[in-house]
N, CA, C and O of each residue as an XYZ file, in Angstrom:
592
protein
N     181.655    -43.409     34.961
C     180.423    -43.048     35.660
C     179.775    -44.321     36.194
O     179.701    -45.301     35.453
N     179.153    -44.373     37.831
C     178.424    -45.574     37.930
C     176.894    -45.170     38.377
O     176.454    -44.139     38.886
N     176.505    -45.925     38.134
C     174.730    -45.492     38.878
C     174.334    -46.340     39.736
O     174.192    -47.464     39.254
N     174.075    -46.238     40.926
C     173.406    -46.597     42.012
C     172.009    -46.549     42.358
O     171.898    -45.588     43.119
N     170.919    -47.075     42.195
C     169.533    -47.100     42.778
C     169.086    -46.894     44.287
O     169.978    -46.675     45.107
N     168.334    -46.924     44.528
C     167.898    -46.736     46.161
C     166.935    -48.262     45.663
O     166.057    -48.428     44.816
N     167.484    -49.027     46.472
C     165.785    -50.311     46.838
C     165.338    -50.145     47.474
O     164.443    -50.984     47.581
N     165.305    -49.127     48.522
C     164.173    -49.288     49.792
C     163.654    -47.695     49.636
O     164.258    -47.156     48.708
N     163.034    -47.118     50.064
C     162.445    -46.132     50.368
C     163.550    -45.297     51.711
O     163.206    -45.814     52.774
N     164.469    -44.447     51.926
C     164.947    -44.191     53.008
C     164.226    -43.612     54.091
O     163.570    -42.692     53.603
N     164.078    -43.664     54.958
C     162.859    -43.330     56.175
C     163.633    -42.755     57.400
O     164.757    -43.213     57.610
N     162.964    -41.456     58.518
C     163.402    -41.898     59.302
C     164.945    -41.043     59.257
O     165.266    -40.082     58.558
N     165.727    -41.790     60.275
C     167.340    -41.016     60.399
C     167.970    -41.520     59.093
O     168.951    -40.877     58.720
N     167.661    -42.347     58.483
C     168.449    -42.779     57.306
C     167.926    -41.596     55.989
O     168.673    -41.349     55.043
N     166.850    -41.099     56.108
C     165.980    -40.066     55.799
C     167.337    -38.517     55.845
O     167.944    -37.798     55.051
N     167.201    -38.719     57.264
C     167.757    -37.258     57.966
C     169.448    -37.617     57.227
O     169.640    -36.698     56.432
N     170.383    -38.350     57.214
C     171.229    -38.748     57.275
C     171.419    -38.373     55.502
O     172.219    -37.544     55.066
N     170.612    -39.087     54.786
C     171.323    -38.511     53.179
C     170.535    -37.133     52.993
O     170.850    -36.360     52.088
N     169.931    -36.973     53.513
C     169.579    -35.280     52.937
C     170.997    -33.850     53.425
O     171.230    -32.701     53.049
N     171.566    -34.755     54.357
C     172.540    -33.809     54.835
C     173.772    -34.359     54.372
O     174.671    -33.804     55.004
N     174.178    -35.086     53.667
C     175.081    -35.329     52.605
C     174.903    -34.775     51.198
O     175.750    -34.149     50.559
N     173.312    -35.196     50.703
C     173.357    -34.420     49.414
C     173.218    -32.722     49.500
O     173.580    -32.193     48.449
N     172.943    -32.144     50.135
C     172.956    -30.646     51.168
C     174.496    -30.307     50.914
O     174.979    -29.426     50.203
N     175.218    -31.423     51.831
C     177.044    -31.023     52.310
C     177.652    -30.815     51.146
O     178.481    -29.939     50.901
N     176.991    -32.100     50.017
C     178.247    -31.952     48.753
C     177.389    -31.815     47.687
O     177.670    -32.725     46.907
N     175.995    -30.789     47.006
C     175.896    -30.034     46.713
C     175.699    -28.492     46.429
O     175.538    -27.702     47.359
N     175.718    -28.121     45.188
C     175.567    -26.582     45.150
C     174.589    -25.997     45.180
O     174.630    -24.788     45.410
N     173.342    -26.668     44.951
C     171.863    -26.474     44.672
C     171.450    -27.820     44.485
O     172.038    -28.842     44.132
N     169.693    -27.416     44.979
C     169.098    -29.076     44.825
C     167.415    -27.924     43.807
O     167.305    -26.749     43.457
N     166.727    -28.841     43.750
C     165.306    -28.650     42.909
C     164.440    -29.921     43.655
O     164.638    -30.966     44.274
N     163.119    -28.892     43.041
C     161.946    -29.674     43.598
C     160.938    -29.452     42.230
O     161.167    -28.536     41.440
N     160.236    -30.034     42.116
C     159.243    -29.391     41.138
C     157.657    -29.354     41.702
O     157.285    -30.167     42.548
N     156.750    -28.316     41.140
C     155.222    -28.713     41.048
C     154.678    -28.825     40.124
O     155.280    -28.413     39.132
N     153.342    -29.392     39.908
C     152.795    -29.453     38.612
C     151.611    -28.572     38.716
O     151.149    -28.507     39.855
N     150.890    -27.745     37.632
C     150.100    -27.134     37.302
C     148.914    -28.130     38.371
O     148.556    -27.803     39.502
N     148.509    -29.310     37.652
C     147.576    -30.190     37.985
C     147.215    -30.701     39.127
O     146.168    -31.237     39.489
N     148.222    -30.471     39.668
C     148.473    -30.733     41.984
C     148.227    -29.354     42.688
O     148.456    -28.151     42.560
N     147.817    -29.971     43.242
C     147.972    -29.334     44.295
C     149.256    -29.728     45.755
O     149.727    -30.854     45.917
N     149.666    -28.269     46.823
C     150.298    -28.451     47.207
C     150.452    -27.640     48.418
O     149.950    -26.524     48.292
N     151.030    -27.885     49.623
C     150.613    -27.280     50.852
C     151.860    -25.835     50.778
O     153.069    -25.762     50.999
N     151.107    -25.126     50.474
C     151.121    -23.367     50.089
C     152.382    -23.073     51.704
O     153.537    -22.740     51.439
N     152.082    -23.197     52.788
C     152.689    -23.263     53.692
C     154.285    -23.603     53.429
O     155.038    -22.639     53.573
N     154.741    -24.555     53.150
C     155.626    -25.741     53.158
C     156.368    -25.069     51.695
O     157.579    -24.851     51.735
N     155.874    -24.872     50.888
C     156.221    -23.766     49.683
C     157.070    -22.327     50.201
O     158.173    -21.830     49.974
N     156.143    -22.064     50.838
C     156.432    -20.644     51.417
C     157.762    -20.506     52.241
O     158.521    -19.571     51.987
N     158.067    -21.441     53.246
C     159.307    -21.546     53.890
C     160.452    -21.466     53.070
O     161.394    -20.697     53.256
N     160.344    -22.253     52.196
C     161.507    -22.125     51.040
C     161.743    -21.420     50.275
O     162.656    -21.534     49.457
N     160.597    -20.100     50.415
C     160.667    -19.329     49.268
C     162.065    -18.389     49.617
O     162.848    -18.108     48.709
N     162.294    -17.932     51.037
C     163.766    -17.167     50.330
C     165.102    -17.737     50.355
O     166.219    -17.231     50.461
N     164.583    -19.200     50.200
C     166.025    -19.724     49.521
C     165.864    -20.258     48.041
O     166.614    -21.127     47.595
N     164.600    -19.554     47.133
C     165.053    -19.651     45.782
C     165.783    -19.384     44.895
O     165.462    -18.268     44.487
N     166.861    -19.898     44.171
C     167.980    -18.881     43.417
C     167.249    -18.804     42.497
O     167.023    -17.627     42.216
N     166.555    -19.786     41.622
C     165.531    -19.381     40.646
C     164.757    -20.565     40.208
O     165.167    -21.715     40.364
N     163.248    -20.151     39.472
C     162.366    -20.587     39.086
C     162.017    -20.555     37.846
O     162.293    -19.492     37.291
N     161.286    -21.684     36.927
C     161.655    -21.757     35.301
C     160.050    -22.942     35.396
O     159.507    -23.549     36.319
N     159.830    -22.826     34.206
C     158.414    -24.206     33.931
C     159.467    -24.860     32.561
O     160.368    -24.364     31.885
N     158.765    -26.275     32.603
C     159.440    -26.960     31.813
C     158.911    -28.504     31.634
O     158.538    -29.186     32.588
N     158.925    -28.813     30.702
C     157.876    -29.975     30.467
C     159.353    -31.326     30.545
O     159.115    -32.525     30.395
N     160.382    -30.929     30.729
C     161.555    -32.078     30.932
C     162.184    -31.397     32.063
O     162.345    -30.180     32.151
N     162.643    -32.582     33.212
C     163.655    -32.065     33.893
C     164.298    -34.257     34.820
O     163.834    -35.387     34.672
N     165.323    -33.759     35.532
C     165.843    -35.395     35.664
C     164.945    -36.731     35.258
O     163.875    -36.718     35.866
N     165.073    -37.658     34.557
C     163.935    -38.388     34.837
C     163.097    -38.547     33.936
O     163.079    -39.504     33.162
N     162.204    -37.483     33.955
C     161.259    -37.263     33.555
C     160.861    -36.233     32.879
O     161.259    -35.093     33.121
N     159.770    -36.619     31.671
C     159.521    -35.741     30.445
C     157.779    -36.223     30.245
O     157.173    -37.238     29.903
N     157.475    -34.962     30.642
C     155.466    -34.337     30.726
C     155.132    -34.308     29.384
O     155.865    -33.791     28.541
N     153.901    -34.916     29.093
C     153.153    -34.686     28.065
C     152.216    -33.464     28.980
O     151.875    -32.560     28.217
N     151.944    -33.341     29.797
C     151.038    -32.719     29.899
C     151.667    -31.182     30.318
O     152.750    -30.826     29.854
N     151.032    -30.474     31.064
C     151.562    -28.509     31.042
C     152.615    -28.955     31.826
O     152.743    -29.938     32.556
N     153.757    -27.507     31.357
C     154.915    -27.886     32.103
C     154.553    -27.254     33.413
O     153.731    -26.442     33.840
N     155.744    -28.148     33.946
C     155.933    -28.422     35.732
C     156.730    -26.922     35.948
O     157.579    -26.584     35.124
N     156.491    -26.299     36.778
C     157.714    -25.249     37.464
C     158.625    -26.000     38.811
O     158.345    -26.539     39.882
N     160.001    -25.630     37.938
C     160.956    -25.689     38.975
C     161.626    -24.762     39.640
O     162.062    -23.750     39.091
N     161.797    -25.077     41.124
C     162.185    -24.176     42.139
C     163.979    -24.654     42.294
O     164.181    -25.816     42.648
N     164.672    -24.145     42.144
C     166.183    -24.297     42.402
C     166.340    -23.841     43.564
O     165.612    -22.860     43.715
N     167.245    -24.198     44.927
C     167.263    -23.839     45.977
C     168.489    -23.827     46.131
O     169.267    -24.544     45.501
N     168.902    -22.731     47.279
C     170.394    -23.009     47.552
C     170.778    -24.265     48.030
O     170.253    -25.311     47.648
N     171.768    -24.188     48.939
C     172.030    -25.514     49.749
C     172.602    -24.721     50.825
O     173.614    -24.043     50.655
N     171.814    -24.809     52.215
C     172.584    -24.567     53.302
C     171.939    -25.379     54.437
O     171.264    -26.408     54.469
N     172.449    -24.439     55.443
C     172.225    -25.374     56.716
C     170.297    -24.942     57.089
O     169.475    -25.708     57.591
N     170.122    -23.828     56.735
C     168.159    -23.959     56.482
C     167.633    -24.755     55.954
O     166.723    -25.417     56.453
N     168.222    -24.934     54.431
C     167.371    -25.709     53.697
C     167.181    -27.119     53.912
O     166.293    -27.906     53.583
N     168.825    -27.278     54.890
C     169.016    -28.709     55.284
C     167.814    -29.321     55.907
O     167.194    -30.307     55.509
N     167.553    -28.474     57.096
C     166.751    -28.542     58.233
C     165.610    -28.282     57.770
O     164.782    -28.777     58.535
N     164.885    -27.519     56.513
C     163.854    -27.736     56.113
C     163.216    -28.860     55.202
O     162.025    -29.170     55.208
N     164.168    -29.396     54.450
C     163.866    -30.717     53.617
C     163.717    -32.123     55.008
O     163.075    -33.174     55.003
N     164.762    -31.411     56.211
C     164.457    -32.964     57.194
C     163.548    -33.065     57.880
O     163.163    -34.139     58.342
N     162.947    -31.810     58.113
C     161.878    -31.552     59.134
C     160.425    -31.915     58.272
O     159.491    -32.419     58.894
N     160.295    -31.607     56.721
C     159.159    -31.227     55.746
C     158.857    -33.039     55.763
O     157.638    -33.203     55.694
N     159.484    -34.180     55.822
C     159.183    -35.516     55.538
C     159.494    -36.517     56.596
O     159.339    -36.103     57.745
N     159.865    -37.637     56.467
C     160.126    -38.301     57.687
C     160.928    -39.602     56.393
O     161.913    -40.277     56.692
N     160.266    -39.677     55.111
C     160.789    -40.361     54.075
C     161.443    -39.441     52.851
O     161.263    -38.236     53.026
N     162.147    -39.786     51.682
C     162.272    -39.450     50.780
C     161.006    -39.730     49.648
O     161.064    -39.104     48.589
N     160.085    -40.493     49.838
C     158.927    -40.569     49.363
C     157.590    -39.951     49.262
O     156.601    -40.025     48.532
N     158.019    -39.256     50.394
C     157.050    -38.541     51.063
C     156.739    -37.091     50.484
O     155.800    -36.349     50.774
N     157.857    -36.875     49.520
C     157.918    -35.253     48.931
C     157.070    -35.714     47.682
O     157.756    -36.109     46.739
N     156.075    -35.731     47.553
C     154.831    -36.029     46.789
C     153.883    -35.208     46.749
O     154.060    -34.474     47.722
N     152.834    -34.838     46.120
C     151.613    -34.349     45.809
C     150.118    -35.096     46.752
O     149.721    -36.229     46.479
N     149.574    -34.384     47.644
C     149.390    -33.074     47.643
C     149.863    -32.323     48.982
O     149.368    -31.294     49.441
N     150.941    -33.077     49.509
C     151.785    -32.097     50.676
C     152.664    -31.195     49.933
O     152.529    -29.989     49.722
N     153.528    -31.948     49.599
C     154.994    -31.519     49.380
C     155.604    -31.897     47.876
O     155.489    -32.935     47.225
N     156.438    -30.397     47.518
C     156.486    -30.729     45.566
C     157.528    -32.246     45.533
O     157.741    -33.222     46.252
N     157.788    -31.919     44.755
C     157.859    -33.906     43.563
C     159.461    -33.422     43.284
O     159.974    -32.304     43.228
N     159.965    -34.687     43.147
C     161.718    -34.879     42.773
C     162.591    -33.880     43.189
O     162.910    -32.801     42.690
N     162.968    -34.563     44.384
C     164.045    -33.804     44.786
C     165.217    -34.249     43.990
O     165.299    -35.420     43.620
N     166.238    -33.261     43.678
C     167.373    -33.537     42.918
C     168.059    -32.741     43.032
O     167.742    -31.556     42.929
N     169.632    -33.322     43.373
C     170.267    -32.089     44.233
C     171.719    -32.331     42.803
O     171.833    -33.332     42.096
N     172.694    -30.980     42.758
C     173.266    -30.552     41.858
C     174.502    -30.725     42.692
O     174.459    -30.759     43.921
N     175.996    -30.871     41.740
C     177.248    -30.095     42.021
C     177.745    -29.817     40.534
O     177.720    -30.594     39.580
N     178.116    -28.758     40.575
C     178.372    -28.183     39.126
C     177.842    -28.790     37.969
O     178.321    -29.401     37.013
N     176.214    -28.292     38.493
C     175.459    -28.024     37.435
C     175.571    -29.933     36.997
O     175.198    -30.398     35.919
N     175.972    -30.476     37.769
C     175.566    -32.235     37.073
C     174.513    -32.821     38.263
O     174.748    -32.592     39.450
N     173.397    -33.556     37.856
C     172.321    -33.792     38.873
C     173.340    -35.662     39.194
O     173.626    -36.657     38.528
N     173.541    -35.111     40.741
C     174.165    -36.298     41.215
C     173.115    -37.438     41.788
O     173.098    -38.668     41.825
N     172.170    -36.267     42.256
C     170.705    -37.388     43.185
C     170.396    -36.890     42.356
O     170.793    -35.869     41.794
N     169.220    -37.935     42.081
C     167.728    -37.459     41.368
C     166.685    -38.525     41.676
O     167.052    -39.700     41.711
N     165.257    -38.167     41.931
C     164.338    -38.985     42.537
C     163.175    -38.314     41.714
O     163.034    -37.101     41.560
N     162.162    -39.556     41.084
C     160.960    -39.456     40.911
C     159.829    -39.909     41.969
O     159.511    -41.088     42.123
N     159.269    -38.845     42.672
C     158.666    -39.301     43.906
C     157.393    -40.285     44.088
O     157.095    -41.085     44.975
N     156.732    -39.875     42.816
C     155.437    -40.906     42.181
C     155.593    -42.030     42.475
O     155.009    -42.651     43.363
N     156.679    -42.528     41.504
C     157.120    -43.347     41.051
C     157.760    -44.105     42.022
O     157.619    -45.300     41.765
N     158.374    -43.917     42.982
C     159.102    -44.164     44.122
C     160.502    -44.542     43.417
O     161.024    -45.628     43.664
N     161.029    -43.726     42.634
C     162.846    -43.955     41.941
C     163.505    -42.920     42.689
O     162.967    -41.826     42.864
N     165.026    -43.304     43.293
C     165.568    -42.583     43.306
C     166.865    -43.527     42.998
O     166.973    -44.739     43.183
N     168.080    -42.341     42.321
C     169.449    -42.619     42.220
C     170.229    -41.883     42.231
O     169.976    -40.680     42.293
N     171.923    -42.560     42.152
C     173.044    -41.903     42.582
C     173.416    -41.785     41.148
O     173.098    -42.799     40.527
N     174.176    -40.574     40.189
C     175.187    -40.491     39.515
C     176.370    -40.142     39.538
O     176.606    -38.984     39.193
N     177.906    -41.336     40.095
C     178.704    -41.235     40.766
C     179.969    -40.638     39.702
O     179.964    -41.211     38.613
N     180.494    -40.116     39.784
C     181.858    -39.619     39.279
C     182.909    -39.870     38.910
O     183.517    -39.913     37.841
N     183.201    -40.157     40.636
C     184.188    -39.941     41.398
C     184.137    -41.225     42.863
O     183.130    -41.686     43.400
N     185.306    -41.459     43.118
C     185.495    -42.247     44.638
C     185.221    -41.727     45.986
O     185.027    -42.411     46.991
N     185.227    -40.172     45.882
C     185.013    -39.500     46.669
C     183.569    -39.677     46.962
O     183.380    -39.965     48.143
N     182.301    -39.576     46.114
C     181.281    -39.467     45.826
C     180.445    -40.685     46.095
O     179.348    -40.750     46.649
N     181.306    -41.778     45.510
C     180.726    -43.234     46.141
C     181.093    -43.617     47.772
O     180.317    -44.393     48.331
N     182.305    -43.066     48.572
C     182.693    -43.555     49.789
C     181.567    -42.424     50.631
O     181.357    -42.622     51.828
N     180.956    -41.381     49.993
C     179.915    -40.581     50.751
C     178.635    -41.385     51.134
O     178.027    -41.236     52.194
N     178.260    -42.363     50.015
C     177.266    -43.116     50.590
C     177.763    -44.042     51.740
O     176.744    -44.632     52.100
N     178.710    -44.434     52.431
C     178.707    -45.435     52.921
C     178.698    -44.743     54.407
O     178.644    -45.102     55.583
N     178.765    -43.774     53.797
C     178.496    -42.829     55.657
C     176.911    -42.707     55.991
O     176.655    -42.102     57.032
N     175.792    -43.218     55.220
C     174.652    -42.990     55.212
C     174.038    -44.057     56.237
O     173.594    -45.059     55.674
N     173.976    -44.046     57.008
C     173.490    -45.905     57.972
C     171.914    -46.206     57.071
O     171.109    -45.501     56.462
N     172.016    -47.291     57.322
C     170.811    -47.910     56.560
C     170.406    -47.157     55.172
O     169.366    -46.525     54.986
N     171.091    -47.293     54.568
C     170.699    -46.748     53.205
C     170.736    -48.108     51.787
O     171.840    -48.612     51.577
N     170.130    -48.355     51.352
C     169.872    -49.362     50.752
C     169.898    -48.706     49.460
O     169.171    -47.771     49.124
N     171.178    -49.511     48.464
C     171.173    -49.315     46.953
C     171.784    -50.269     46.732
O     172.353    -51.140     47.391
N     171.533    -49.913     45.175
C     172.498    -51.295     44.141
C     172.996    -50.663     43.014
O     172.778    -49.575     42.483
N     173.653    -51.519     42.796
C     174.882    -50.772     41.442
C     173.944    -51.061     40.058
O     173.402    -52.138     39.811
N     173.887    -49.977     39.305
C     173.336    -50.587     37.996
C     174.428    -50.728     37.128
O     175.282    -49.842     37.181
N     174.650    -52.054     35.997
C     174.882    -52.425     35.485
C     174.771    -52.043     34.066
O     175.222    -52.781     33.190
């Protein structure tokens, strides 16, 4: 297994560019909200009929709440949702409180390959496979580093 970081914030077509990779080569991605945020009800709503399902939970990638649990939204992965995660930001940072829900983290069999704390500004790769690492290099301007 290797892990990869993001150092920069991706913005922009480099933005548009890994959301439609983690989209292509997962099965489902998640978003979460928190009780305590607020969040643009609109922007919620678009996605609502691509929920496969919804759960609250005080742990999920990342991160573990002392405070009320967060509900997570599981989404399919298609060519809507694609176009709605690229259109909803312009950054991967940008899916924050009080626009847009918190950590995107996208799945392939059920293993979280991306995962991003949006607060926080973290995001990373959990790589596998060779297949999985030569996918980032199709990303233009995408900025990571290998963790050690």
């Amino acid at each position: 297994m290797e892990y990869w970081d993001l150092v920069e914030n991706p913005e922009g077509e480099t933005y548009r560019q890994l959301i439609k990779v983690l989209v292509e080569h997962s099965d489902k991605f998640y978003f979460v909200t928190r009780k305590e945020l607020k969040y643009n009800q609109d922007i919620l709503a678009q996605f609502k009929p691509y929920i496969l399902e919804t759960y609250k939970t005080k742990k999920w990638a990342n991160t573990i709440t002392k405070g009320p649990a967060a509900t997570v939204y599981v989404m399919e992965t298609n060519r809507d949702t694609c176009k709605l995660l690229q259109q909803s930001a312009n950054s991967l940072y940008d899916w924050v409180a009080p626009n847009l829900p918190e950590d995107l983290t996208f799945l392939k069999n059920n293993f979280a390959w991306f995962s991003c704390t949006s607060h926080e500004e973290f995001g990373g790769f959990s790589i596998r496979s060779e297949y999985y690492k030569k996918l980032l290099d199709k990303i233009t301007g995408l900025k990571i580093e290998k963790v050690d």
